[in-house]
N, C-alpha and C positions, 0 to 999 in steps of 0.2 A: 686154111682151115685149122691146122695145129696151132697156128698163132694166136687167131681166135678161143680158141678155145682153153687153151694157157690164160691166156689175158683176162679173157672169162668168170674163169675160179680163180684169178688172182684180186678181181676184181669182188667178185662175191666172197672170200678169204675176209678181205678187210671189211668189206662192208657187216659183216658180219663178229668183228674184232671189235672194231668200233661200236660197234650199234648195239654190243652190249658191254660197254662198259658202266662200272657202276660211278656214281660219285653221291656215294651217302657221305662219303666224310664232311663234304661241306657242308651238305643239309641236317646232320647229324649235329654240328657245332652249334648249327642255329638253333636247333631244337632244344638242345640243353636248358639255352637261354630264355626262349619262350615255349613257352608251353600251355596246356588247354587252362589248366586251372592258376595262372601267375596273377589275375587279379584277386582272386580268391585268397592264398597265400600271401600276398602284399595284405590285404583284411584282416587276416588272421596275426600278421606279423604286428599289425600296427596296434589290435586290439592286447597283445600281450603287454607291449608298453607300454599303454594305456593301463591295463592289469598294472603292471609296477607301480606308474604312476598313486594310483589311490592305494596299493595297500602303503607304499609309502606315505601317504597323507594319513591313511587310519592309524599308524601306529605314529606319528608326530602329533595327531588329536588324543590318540590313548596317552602318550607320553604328558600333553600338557593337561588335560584331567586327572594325572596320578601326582603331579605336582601342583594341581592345585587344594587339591585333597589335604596336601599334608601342612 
């Protein structure tokens, strides 16, 4: 019966070691990478260079109206 009951709580010790261990780390990594809002952001990212895009265009149509001006 002492052996039992050794074996017992040695047996509930780890099950209980184990059973709560964490592993956010790995799920953490992932999450970095994706996330709730990553299509929205990739939208956002694409409409800024787009943004560049035309003010560069606006200021090469300004440039060639002030030299046709002159």
């Amino acid at each position: 019966m002492q052996n039992f009951n050794s074996g017992f709580l040695i047996l509930v010790s780890c099950l209980i070691l184990f059973g709560c261990s964490d592993d956010t780390g790995n799920k953490q990594a992932e999450t970095t990478t994706d996330h709730v809002w990553k299509e929205q952001t990739k939208t956002i990212d694409k409409a800024k260079q787009v943004e560049g895009m035309l003010l560069d265009s606006v200021d090469s149509t300004r440039q060639a109206i002030e030299n046709q001006g002159e």
